[in-house]
Structure formats: structure tokens, C-alpha cells
Backbone as ProteinMPNN parsed JSONL, in Angstrom:
{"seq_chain_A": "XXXXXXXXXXXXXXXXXXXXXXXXXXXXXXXXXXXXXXXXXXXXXXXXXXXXXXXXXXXXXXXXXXXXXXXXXXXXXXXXXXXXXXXXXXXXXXXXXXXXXXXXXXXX", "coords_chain_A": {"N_chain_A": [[-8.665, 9.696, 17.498], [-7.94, 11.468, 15.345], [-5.795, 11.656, 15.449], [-5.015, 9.601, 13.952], [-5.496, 10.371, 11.088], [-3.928, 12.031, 10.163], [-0.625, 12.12, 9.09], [2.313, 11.694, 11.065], [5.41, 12.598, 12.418], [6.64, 11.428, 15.013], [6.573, 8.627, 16.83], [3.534, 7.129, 18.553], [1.972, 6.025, 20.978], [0.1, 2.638, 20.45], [-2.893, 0.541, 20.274], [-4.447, -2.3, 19.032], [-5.453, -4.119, 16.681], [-3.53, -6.848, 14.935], [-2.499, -8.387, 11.633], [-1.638, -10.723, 10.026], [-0.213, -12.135, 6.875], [-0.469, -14.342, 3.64], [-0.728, -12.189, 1.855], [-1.891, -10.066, 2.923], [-0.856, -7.742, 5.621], [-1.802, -6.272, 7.985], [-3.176, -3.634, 10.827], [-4.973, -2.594, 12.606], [-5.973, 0.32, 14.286], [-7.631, 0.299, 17.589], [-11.006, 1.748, 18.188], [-11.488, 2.243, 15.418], [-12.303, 1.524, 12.05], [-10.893, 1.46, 10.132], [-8.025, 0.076, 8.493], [-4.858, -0.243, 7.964], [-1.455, -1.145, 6.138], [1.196, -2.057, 7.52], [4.21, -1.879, 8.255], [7.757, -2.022, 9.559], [11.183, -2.464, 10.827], [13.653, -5.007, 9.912], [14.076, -6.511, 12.628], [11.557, -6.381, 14.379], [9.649, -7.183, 13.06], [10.455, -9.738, 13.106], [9.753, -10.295, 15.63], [7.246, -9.731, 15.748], [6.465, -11.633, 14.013], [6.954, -13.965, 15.273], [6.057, -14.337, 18.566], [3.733, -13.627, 17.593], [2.425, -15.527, 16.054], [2.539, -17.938, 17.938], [1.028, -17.203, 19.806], [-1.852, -17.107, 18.586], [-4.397, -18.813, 16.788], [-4.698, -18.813, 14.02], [-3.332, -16.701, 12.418], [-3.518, -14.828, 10.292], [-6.192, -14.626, 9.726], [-7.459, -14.317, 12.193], [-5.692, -12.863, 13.536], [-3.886, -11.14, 16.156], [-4.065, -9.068, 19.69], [-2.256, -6.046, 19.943], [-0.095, -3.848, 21.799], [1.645, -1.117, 20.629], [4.348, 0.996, 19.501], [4.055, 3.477, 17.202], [3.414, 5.09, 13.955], [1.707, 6.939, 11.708], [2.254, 6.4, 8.07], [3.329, 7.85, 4.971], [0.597, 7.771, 2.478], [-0.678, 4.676, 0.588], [0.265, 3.611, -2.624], [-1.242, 2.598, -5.995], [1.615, 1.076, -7.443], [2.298, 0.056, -5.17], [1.464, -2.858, -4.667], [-0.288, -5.217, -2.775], [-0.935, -3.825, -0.378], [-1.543, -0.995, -1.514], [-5.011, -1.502, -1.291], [-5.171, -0.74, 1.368], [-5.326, 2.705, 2.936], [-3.138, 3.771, 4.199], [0.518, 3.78, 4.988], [1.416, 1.733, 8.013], [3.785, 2.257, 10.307], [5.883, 0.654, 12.195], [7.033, 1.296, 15.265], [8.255, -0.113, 17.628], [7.315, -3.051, 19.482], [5.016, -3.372, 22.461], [3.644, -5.128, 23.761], [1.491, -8.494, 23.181], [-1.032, -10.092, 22.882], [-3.555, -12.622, 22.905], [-6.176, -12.428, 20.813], [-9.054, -10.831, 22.279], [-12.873, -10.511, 23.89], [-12.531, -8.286, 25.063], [-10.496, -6.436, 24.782], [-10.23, -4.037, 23.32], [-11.6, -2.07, 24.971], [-10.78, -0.554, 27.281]], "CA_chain_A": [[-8.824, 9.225, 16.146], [-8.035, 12.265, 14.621], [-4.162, 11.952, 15.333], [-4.852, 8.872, 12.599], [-5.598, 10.574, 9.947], [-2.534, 13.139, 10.057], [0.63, 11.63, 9.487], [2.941, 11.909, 12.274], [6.812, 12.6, 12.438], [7.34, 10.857, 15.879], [5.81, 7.028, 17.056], [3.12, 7.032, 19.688], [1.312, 4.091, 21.503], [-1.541, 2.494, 20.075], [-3.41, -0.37, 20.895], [-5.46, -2.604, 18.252], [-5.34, -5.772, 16.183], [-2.239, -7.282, 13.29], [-3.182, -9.454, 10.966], [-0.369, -11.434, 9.007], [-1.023, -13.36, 6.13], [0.422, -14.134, 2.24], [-1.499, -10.997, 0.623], [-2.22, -9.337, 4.384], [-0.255, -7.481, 7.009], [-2.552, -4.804, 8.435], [-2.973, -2.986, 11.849], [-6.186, -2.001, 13.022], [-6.029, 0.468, 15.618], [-8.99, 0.243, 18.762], [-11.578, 2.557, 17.993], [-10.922, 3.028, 13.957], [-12.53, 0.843, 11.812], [-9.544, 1.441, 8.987], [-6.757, -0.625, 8.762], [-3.263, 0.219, 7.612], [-0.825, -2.084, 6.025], [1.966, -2.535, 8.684], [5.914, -1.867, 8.254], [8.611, -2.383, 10.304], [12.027, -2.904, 10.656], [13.186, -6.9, 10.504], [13.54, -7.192, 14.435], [10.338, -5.852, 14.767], [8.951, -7.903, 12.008], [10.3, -11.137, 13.145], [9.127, -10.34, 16.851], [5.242, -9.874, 15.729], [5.825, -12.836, 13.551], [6.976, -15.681, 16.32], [4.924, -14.401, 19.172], [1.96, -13.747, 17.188], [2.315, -17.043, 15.919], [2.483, -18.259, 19.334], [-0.442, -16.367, 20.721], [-3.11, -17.169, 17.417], [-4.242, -20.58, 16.101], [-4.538, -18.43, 12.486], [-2.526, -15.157, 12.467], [-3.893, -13.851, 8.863], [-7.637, -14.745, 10.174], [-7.834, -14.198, 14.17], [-4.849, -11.94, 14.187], [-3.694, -10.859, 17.602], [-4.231, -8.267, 20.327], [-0.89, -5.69, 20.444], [0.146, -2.023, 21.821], [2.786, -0.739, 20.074], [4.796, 2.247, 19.428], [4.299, 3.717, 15.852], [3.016, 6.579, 13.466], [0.551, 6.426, 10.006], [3.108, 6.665, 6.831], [2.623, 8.036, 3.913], [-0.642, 7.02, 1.726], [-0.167, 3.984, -0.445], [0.462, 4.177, -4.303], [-1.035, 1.52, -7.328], [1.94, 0.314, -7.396], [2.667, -1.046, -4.333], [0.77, -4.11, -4.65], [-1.409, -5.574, -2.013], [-0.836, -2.511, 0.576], [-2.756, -0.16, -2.107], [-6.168, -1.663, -0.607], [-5.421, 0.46, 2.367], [-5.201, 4.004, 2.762], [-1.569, 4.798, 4.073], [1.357, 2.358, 5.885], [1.675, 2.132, 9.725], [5.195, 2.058, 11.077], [5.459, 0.166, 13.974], [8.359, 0.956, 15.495], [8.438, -0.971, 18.656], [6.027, -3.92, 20.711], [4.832, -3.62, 23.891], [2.686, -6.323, 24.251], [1.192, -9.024, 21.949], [-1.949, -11.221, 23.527], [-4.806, -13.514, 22.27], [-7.734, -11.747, 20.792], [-10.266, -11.532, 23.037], [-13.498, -9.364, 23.901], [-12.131, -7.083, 26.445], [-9.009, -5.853, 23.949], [-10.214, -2.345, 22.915], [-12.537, -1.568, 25.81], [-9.918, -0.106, 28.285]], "C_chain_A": [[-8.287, 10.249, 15.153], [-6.21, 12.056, 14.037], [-4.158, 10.679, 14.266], [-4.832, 9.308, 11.38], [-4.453, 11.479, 9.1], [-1.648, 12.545, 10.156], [1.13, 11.977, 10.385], [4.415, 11.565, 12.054], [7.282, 11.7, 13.179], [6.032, 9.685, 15.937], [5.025, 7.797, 18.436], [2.722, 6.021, 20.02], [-0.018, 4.115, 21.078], [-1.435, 1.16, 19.954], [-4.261, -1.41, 19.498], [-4.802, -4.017, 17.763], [-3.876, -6.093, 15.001], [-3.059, -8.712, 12.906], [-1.929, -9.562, 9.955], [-0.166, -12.449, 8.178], [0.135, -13.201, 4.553], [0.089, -13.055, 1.448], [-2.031, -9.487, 2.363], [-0.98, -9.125, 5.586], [-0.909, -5.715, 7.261], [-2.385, -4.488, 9.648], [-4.812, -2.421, 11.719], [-6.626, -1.148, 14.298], [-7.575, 0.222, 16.613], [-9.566, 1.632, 18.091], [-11.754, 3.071, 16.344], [-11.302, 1.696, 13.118], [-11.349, 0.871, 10.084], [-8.34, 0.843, 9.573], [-5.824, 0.011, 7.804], [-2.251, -0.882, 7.561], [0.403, -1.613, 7.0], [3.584, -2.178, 7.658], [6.562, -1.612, 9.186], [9.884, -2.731, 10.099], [12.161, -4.729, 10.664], [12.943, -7.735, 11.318], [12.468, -7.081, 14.718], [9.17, -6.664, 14.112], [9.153, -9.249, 12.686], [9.638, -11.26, 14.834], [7.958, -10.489, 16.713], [5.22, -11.39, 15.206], [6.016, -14.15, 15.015], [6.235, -15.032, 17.456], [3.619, -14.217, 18.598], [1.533, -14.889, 16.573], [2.313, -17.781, 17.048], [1.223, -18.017, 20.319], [-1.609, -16.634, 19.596], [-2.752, -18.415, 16.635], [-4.006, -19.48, 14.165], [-3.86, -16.772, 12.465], [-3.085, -14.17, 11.378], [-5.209, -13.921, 9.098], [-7.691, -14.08, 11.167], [-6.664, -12.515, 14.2], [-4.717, -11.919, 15.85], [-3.657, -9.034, 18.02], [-3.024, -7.312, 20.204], [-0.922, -4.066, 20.432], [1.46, -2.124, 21.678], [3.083, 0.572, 19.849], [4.861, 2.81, 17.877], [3.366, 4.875, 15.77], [2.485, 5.682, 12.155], [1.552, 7.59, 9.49], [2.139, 7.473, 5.701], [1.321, 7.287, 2.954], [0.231, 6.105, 0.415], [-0.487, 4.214, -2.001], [-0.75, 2.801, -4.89], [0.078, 0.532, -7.399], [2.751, -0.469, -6.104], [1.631, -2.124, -3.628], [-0.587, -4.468, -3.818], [-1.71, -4.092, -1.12], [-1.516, -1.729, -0.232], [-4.32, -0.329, -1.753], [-6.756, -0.668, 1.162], [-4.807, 1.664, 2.109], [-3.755, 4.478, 3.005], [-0.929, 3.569, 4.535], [1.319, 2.897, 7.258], [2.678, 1.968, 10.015], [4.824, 1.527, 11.976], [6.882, -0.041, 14.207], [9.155, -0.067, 16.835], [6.984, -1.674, 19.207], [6.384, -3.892, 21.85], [4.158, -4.72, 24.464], [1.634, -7.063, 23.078], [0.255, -9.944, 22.997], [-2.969, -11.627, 21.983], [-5.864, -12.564, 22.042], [-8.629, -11.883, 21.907], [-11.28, -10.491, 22.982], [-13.394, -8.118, 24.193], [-10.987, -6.151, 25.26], [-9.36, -4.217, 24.109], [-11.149, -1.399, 23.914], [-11.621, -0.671, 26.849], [-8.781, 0.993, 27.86]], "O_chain_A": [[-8.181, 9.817, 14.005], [-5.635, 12.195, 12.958], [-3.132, 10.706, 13.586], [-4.181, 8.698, 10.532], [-4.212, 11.572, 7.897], [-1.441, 12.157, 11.306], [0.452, 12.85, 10.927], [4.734, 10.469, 11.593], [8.17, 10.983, 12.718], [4.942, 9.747, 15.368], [5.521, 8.664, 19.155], [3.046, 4.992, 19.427], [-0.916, 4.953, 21.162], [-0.41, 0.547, 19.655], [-4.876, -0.54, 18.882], [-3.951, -4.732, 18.29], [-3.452, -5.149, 14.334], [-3.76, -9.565, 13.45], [-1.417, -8.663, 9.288], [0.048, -13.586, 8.598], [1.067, -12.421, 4.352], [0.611, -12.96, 0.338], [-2.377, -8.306, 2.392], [-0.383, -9.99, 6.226], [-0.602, -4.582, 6.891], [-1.321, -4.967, 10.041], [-5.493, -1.994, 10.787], [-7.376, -1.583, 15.172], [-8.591, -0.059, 15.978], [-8.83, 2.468, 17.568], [-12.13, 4.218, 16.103], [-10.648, 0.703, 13.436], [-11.413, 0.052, 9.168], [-7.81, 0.997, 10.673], [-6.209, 0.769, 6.914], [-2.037, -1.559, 8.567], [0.36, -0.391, 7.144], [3.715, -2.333, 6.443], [6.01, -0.813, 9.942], [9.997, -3.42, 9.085], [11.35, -5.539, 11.114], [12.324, -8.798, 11.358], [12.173, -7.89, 15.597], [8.024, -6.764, 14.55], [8.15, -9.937, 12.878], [9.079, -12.303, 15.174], [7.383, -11.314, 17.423], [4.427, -12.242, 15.607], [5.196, -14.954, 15.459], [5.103, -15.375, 17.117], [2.57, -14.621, 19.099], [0.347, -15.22, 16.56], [1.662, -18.757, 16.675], [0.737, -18.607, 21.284], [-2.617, -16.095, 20.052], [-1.737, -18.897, 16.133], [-3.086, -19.714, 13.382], [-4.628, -15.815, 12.56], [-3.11, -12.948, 11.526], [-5.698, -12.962, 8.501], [-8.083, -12.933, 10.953], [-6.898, -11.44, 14.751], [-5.388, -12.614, 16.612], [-3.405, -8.083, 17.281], [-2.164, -8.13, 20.531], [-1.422, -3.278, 19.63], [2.264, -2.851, 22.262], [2.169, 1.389, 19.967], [5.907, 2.501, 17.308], [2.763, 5.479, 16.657], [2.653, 4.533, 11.747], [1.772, 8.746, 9.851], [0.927, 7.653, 5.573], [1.344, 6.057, 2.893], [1.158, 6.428, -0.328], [-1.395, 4.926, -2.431], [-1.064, 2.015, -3.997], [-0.185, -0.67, -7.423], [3.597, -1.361, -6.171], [1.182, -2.184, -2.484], [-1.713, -4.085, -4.136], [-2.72, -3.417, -1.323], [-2.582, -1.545, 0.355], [-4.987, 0.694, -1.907], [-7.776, -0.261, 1.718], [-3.922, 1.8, 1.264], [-3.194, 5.322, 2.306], [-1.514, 2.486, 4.548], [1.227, 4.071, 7.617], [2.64, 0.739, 10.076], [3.769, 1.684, 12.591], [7.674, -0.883, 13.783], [10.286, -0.55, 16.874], [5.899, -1.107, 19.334], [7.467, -4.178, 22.361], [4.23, -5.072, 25.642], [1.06, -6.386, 22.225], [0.846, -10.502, 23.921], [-3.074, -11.245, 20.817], [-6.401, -11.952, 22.965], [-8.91, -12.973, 22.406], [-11.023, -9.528, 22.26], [-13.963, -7.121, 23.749], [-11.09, -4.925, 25.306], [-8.826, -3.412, 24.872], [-11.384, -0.213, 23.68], [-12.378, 0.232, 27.204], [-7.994, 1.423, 28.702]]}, "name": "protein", "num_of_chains": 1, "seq": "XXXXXXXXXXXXXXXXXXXXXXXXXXXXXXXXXXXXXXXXXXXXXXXXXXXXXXXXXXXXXXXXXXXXXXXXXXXXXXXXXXXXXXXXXXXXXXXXXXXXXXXXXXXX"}
């Protein structure tokens, strides 16, 4: 948890929830009850969006399960809009895997 709170130069793997919505695109890693608005390149962007649309009846509600390769950005400003509700941005520079919510997700 700690390596969350320290930005980070290079991507590592981390495990937790996305949530993708008209005012919402967060990241919630396992273990960390702070979320982090989400950025990404556009491949990367349109990959979470059609399988995670694929894998979740509501994507901005339910979100989905996914380990991915990324680092915690700089802290957000005032003015960047919705993303100011959380504390910094998450890069996500690559997906490894995108499933269905379920109980089991963050236990392992």
C-alpha cells in the first residue's frame, strides 16, 4: 500500500476494480480503499471500454475485476473537473486481465 501513495516513475501490476461512467473513470486498487481517476492511452482506453462492457451488466455501477500494469500520477488540480474528487491519476499502461466482479477478486 505504501508504494500507492508515492508516485512512481515505472508501471507495476496491480489488481483491483474500474469503474466507467459519464462523470466516473476510477481504479480502485485491492486492499486501498482510495480510488484514482484512471488514464490511459486510446488502445488501452478502448480495450477496458469493450471488454468491460462485455464482462458488466453496468460498468459505471458494478465496474469490473482487472490486473493491470500502471503507476499513481501526479495529484489532481480544481481544474480538472470531475478527476479533482480523487487524490492523484492512475496510468494504466497495459491490461492483463479484465473479469466479472465477484467475491473472491481481491482475496488472492
Amino acid at each position: 500500500m505504501a508504494m500507492l501513495l508515492a508516485a512512481s516513475a515505472s508501471a507495476a501490476p496491480f489488481r483491483g476494480h474500474l469503474y466507467v461512467g459519464p462523470e466516473n473513470e476510477a481504479f480502485y486498487p485491492c486492499g486501498n480503499k482510495i480510488g484514482y481517476w484512471f488514464i490511459s492511452t486510446e488502445a488501452v482506453r478502448k480495450q477496458l471500454l469493450s471488454e468491460g462492457l462485455a464482462k458488466s451488466d453496468a460498468l459505471s455501477e458494478q465496474g469490473v475485476y482487472v490486473e493491470i500494469d500502471g503507476r499513481v500520477g501526479r495529484k489532481t488540480k480544481k481544474a480538472d473537473g470531475h478527476a479533482h474528487s480523487y487524490p492523484a491519476y492512475f496510468h494504466i499502461e497495459r491490461v492483463n486481465a479484465i473479469h466479472r466482479v465477484s467475491e473472491c477478486d481481491c482475496k488472492h
